[in-house]
C-alpha positions in Angstrom: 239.4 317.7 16.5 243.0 316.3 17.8 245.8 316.3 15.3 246.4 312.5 15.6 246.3 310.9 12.3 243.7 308.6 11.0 246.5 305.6 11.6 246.4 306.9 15.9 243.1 307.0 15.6 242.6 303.4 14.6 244.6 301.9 17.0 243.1 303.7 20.1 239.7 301.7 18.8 239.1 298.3 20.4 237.3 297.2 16.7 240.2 297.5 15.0 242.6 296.3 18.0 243.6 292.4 15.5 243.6 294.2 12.7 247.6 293.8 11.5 249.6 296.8 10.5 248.5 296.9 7.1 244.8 296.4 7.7 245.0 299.3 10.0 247.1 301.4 7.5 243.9 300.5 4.6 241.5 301.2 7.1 243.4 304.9 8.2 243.5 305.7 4.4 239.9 305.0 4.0 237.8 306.6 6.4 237.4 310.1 7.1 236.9 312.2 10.3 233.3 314.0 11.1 232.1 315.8 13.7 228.7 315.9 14.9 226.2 318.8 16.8 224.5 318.3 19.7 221.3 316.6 18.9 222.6 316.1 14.9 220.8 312.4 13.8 224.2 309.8 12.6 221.7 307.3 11.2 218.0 307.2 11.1 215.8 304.4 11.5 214.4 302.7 8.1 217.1 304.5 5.9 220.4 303.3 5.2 223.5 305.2 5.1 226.1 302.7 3.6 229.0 304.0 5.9 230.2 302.8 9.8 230.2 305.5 12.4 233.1 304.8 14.8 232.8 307.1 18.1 236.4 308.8 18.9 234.8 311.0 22.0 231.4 312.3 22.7 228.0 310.2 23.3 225.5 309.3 21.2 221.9 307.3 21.9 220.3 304.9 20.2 216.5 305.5 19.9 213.2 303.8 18.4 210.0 305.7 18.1 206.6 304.5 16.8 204.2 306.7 14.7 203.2 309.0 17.6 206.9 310.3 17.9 207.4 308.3 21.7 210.7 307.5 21.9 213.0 304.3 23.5 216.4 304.5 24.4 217.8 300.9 23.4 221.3 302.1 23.8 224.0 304.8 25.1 227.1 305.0 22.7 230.5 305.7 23.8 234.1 306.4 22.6 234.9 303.4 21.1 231.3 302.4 20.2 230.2 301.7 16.7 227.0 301.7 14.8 225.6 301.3 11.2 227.4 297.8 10.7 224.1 295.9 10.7 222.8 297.7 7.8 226.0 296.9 6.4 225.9 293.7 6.6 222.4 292.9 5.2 221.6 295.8 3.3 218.9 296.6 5.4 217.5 299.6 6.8 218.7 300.7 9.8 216.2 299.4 13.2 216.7 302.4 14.9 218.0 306.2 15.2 221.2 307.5 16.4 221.3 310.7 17.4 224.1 312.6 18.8 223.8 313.3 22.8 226.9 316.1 23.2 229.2 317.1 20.5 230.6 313.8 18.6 233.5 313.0 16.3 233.6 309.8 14.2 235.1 307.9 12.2 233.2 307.3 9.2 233.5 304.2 6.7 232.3 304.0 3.4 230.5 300.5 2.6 233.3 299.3 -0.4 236.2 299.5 2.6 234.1 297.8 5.1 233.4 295.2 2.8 236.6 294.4 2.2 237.6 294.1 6.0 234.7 291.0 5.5 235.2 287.6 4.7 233.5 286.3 1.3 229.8 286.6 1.0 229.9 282.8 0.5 231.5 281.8 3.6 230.2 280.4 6.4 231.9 283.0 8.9 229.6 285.8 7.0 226.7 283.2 6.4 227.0 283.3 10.9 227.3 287.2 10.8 224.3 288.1 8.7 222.2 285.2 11.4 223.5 287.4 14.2 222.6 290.2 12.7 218.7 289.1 11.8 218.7 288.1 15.7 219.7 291.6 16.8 217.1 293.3 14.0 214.7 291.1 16.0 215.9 291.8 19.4 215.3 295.4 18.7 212.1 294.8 17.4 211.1 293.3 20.8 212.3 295.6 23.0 210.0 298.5 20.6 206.9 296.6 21.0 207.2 295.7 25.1 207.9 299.3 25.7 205.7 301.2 22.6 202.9 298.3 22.0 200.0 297.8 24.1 198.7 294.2 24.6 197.0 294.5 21.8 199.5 295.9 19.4 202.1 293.5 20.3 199.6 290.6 19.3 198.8 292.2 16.0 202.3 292.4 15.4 203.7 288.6 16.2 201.1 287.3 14.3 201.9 289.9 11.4 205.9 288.5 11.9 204.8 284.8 12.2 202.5 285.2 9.0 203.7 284.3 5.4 202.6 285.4 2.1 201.0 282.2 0.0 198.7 283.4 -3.5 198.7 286.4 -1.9 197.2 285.5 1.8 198.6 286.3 4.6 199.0 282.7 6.8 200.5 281.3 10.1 200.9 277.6 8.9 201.4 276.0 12.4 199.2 276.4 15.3 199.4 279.2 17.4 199.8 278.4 21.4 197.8 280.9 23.2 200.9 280.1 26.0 203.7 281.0 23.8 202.3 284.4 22.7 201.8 285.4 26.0 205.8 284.5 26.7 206.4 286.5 23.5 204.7 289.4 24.0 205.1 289.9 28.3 201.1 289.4 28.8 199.0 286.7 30.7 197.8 284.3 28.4 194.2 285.1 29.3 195.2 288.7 27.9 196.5 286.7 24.8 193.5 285.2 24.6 190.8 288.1 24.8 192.6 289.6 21.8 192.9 286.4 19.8 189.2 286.1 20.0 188.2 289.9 19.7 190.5 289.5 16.2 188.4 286.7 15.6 185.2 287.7 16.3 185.6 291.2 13.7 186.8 288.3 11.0 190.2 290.1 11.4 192.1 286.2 11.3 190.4 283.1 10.9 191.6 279.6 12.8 191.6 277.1 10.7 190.4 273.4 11.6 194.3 272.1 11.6 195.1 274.8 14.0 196.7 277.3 10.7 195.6 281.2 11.0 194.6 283.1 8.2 195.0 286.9 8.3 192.3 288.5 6.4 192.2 292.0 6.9 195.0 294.5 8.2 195.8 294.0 11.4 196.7 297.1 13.3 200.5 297.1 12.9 200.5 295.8 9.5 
């Protein structure tokens, strides 16, 4: 790696580019250099790794896979790039896997020192980042099911996502437009229909008279 200390580092990333001189100085004492392999996974999807990964050179992608190991690239990252600040923010699992494209360096930052570049949990300014963040987490969940997910599968799984647990039932309180589903999940809302009634038919969900859905067994992405 180049000789230029944390402090050059900082500056020469467009994150950190308001920071003033003493929040770059408490950032340049807190994170620590790290280079990564060719093909070396930074973060993997449904784990957390309580640190930021800043990219000083190299390239890195950003992948989803389902259960039968296919693979989506939702993103090529860069010098400059970050990843693992969503997690951060909402203690959540990571969506997807980053895995190192060519040899990488980064800047790594520990969660305690990240925090304390954030604004009070009780804010409103965080209160907006943790909604941007759920949007993303649900952005990425999107673009997995249109390019993993058959017709079917992406069904199953907005009506798994629109459901909520009540005495232990599994229940889509408002009525479910055949039209909107087919919006949400790319299909004709004939398609959207043939599966809503197959799911029917095998007593998988049940349509209530007010229009409600009940989910009584386990659909196939549950």
């Amino acid at each position: 790696m180049s000789m230029l200390s944390n402090l050059d580092l900082i500056r020469r990333v467009p994150l950190f580019s308001m920071l003033t001189a003493e929040q770059a100085q408490a950032i340049a004492d807190s994170v620590v250099k790290r280079r990564f392999r060719r093909g070396e996974l930074v973060v993997e999807q449904g784990r957390k790794s309580n640190s930021l990964f800043i990219l000083l050179n190299g390239r890195a992608r950003v992948l989803t896979a389902d259960t039968r190991g296919r693979e989506v690239i939702l993103a090529v990252l860069e010098a400059g790039d970050y990843v693992g600040e969503m997690s951060l923010i909402d203690n959540e699992p990571h969506s997807a896997t980053v895995r190192a494209e060519i040899q990488t360096d980064m800047l790594v930052l520990a969660r305690a020192d990240f925090a304390r570049c954030l604004p009070e949990n009780s804010t409103l300014s965080y209160g907006i980042l943790r909604g941007l963040v759920k949007r993303l987490r649900n952005a990425d969940r999107q673009i997995e099911s249109l390019a993993l997910l058959d017709v079917y599968g992406r069904v199953a799984r907005t009506l798994l996502d629109m459901a909520e647990e009540a005495d232990g039932i599994k229940i889509i309180r408002h009525k479910v437009s055949r039209q909107d589903m087919a919006k949400v999940v790319g299909a004709s809302r004939e398609m959207v229909s043939r599966v809503m009634k197959d799911l029917e038919e095998r007593g998988v969900i049940e349509t209530q008279e007010n229009g409600s859905v009940v989910i009584k067994e386990r659909l196939p992405n549950d």
